[in-house]
C-alpha positions in Angstrom: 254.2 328.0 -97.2 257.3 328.2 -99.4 256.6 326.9 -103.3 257.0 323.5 -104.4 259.7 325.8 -106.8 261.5 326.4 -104.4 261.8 323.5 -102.4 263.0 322.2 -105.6 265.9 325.2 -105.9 267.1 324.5 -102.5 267.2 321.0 -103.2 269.3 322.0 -106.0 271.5 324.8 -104.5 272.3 321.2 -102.3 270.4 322.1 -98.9 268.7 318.8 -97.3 265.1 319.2 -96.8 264.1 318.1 -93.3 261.0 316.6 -91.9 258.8 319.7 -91.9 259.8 320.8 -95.1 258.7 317.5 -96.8 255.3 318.0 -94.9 255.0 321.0 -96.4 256.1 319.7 -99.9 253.4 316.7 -99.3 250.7 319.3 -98.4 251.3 321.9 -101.3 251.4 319.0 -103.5 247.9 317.5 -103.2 246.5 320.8 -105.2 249.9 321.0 -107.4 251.1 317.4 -108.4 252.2 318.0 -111.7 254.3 321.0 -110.4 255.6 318.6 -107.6 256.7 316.0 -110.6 258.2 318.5 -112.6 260.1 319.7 -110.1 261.4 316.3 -109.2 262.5 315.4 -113.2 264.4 318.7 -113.1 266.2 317.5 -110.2 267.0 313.7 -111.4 268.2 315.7 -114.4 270.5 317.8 -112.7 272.0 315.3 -110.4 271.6 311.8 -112.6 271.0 313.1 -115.9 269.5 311.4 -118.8 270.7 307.8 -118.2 268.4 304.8 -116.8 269.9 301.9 -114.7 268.5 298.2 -115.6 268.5 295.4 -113.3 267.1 292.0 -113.0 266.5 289.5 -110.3 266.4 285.6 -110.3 264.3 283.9 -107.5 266.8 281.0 -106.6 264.9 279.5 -103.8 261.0 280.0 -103.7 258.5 280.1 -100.9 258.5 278.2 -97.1 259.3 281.7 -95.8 259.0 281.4 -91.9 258.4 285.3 -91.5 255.5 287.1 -91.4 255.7 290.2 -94.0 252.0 290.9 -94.7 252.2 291.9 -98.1 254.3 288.8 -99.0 253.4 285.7 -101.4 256.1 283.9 -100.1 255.3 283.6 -96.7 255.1 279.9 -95.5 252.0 281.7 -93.1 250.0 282.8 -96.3 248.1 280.7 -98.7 248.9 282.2 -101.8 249.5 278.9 -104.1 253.5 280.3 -105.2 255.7 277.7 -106.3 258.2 276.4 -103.6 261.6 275.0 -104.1 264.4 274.7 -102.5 267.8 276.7 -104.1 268.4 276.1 -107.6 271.2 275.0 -109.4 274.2 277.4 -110.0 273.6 276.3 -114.0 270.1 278.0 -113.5 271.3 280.8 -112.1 274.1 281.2 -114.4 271.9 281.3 -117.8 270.1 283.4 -115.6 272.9 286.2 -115.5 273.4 285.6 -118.6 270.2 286.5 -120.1 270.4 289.6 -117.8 273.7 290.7 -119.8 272.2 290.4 -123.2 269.2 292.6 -121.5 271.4 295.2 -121.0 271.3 295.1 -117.2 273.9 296.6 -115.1 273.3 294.3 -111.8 271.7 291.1 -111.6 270.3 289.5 -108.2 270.4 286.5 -106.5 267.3 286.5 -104.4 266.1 283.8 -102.1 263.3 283.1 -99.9 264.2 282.9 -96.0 265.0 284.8 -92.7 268.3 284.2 -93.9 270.6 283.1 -96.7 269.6 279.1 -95.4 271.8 276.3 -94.7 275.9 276.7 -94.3 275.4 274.4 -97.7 273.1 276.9 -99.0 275.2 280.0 -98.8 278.7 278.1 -100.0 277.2 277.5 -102.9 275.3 281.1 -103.8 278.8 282.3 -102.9 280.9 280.0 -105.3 277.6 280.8 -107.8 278.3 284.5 -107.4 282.1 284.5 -108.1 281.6 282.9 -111.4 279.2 285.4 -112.6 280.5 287.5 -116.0 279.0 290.6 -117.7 277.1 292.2 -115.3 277.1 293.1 -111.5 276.5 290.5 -109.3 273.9 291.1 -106.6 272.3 289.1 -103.6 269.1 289.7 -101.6 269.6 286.7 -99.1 267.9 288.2 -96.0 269.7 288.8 -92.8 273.8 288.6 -92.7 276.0 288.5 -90.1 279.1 290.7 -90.6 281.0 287.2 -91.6 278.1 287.0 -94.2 279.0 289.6 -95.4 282.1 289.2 -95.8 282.0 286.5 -97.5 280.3 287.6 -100.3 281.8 290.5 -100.6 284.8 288.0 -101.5 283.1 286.0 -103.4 282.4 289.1 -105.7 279.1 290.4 -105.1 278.9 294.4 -105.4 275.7 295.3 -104.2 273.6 293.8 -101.4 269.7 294.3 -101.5 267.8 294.3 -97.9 264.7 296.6 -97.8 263.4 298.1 -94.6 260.1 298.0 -96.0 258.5 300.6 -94.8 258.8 303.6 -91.8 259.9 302.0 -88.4 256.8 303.5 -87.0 254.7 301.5 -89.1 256.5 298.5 -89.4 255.4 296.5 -86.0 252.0 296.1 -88.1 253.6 294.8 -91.0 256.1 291.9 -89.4 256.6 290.9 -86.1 258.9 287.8 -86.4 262.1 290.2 -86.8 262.2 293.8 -85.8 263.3 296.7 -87.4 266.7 297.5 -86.4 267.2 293.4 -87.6 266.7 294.9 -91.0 269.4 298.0 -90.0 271.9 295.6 -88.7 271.8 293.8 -92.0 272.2 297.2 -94.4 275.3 298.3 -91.9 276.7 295.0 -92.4 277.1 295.0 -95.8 277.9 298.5 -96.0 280.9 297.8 -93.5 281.8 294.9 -95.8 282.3 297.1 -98.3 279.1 296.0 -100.7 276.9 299.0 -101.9 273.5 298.9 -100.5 270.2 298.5 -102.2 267.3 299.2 -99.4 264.2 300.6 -100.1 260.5 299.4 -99.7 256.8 298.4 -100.7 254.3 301.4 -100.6 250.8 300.9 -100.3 250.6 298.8 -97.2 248.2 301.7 -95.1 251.2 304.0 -94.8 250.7 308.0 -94.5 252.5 310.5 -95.9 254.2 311.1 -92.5 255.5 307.4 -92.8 256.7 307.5 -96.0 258.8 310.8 -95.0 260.2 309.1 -92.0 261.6 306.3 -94.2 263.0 308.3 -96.4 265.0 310.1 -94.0 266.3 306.7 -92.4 267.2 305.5 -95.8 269.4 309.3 -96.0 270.6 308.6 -92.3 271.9 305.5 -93.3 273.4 306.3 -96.7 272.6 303.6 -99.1 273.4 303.8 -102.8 270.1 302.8 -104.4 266.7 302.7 -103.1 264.1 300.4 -104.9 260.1 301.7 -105.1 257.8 298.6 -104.5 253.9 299.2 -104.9 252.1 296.5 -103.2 250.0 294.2 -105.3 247.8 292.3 -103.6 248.0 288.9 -103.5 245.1 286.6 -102.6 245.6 284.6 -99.7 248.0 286.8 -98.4 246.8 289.4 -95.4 246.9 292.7 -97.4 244.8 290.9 -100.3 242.1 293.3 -99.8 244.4 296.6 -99.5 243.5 298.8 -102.2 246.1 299.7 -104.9 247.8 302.6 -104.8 246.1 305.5 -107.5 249.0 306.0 -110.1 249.1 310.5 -109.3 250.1 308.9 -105.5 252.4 306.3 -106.3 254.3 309.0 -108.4 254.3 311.5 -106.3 256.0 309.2 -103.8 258.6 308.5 -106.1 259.0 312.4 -106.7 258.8 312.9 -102.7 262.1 310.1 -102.8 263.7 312.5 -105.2 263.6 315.8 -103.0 264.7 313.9 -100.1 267.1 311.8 -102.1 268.7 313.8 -104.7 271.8 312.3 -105.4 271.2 308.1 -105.0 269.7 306.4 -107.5 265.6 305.7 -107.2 264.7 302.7 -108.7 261.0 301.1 -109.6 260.5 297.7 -108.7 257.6 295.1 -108.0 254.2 296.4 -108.5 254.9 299.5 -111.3 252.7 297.8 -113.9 249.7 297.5 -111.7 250.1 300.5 -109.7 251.0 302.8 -112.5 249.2 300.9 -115.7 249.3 303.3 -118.7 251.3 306.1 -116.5 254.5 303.6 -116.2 257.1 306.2 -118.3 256.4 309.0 -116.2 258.2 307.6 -113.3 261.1 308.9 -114.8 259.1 312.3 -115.1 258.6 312.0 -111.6 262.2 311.4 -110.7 263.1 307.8 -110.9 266.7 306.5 -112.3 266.0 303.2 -112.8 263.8 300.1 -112.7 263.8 296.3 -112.6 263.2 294.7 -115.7 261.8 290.9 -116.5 259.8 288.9 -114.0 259.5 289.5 -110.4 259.9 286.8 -107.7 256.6 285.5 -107.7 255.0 287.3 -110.7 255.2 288.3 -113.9 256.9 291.4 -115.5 256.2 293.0 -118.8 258.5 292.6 -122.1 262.1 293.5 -121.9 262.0 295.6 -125.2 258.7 297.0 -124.4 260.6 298.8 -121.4 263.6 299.8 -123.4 261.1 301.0 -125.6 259.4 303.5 -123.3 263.0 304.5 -121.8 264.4 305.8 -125.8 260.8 307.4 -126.3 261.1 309.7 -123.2 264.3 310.8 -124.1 266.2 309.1 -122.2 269.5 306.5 -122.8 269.9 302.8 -120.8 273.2 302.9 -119.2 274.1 299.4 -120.9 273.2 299.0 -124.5 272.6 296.3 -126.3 274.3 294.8 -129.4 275.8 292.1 -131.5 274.5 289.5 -129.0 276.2 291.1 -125.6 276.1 294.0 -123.2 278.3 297.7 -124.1 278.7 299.7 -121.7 277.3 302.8 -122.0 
């Protein structure tokens, strides 16, 4: 069985690893996971380098969801207690963005609740919210688009369109069954042909296997998106994965490290879940290959200090791609 070494040189040297050769990756690395991490820092380095990506998320319109995501809080089919409401004002939104900016954020998202972006009223107005966004990426996460859905936020300015596909398509009949798989796929080529980057990823720890987790990663390679977020599921009560057990951090980072072999060149960000999944071993997701991570609060819970992240990102070496200072976002 070739070396986790040298998996990590052809991954270098720019040869894709395939299905088998993750397996083997996955395997050698239950007795060597430091190795496997190592390996997967030296290859962020070579093909990201030293700089972290921030972004931040406002949840615009809250709960009354009519699918059936397991793992979701939002769900109108889970009795979880969230806050609902319907979509807030663009004002909201707007300070919103702007507090993003002064985080240093690169992108900030407009996330809603929903099969879909809502009401013909709904979405005129998230558009028209979007275009008058300043000082940092605008972003959506509205559910499914049409290809005129896309369009029109694409016009209306938004750079980057967020729909996850969750998890492998194997394993995702057991996680929703209101919408199907390739509803999820429809929606990333859609925005893609728009000509909005794509952020897709997906929430680990549902009762995934390795073999799952490979099998999404390849999709997300087959169908090329920029940036793929790294959720870790934390149980909510009331929802139907309350009593899944959470992740063990060594896992949890040696998925992200897995996402880095297979991925080498997008950018891997952490998302929901780090601070309960990884707990005292959050900076060595960067060790372990990731570019990037959402910063404030989550949809429906909390996230840790802003400055307590930054923190953690200057102690390991590492440089935030937008500084902060004198009140306002630099580029950097």
């Amino acid at each position: 069985m070739p070396t986790i070494n040298a998996f990590e040189e052809a991954v270098l040297a720019g040869r894709a690893l395939d299905a088998a050769d993750a397996a083997a990756l996955v395997a050698t690395s239950e007795t060597q996971p430091f190795e496997m991490l190592h390996s997967a820092n030296r290859i962020r380095e070579h093909y990201k380098g030293n700089v972290v990506r921030l972004c931040s998320i406002v949840n615009a319109r809250s709960g009354a969801c009519s699918e059936d995501c397991r793992f979701c809080a939002q769900s109108a089919r889970h009795n979880t207690g969230v806050a609902t409401y319907p979509l807030v004002s663009a004002e909201r939104i707007l300070e919103a963005a702007s507090a993003s900016a002064k985080m240093g954020a690169d992108c900030f998202g407009i996330v809603t609740s929903g099969r879909g972006p809502g009401s013909d009223r709904d979405f005129r107005a998230i558009c028209a919210t979007a275009a008058r966004i300043a000082g940092v990426e605008a972003c959506a996460s509205l559910g499914s688009l049409t290809p005129e859905m896309a369009a029109a936020l694409k016009a209306a300015g938004v750079a980057r369109y967020n729909h996850n596909i969750e998890t492998a398509r194997s394993f995702y009949p057991t996680i929703c069954t209101t919408h199907g798989f390739d509803d999820r796929v429809a929606t990333v080529k859609a925005a893609k042909a728009a000509g909005m980057r794509v952020c897709c990823g997906g929430i680990f720890g549902l009762g995934e296997n390795w073999g799952h987790r490979i099998e999404m990663a390849l999709e997300l390679r087959e169908l090329d998106v920029d940036t793929v977020p790294i959720n870790f599921l934390n149980p909510i009560p009331g929802t139907k994965l309350a009593n899944q057990p959470v992740l063990p951090p060594l896992e949890a980072l040696r998925i992200i490290a897995l996402f880095r072999f297979l991925l080498p060149e997008k950018n891997i960000k952490t998302a929901g879940g780090r601070e309960r999944c990884l707990g005292d071993f959050q900076s060595w997701m960067f060790y372990a290959g990731a570019n990037g991570t959402l910063i404030g609060n989550y949809l429906t819970t909390k996230g840790r200090a802003v400055e307590e992240d930054r923190k953690m990102i200057r102690e390991m070496g590492l440089r935030v791609r937008k500084e902060v200072g004198n009140g306002g976002a630099q580029a950097g």
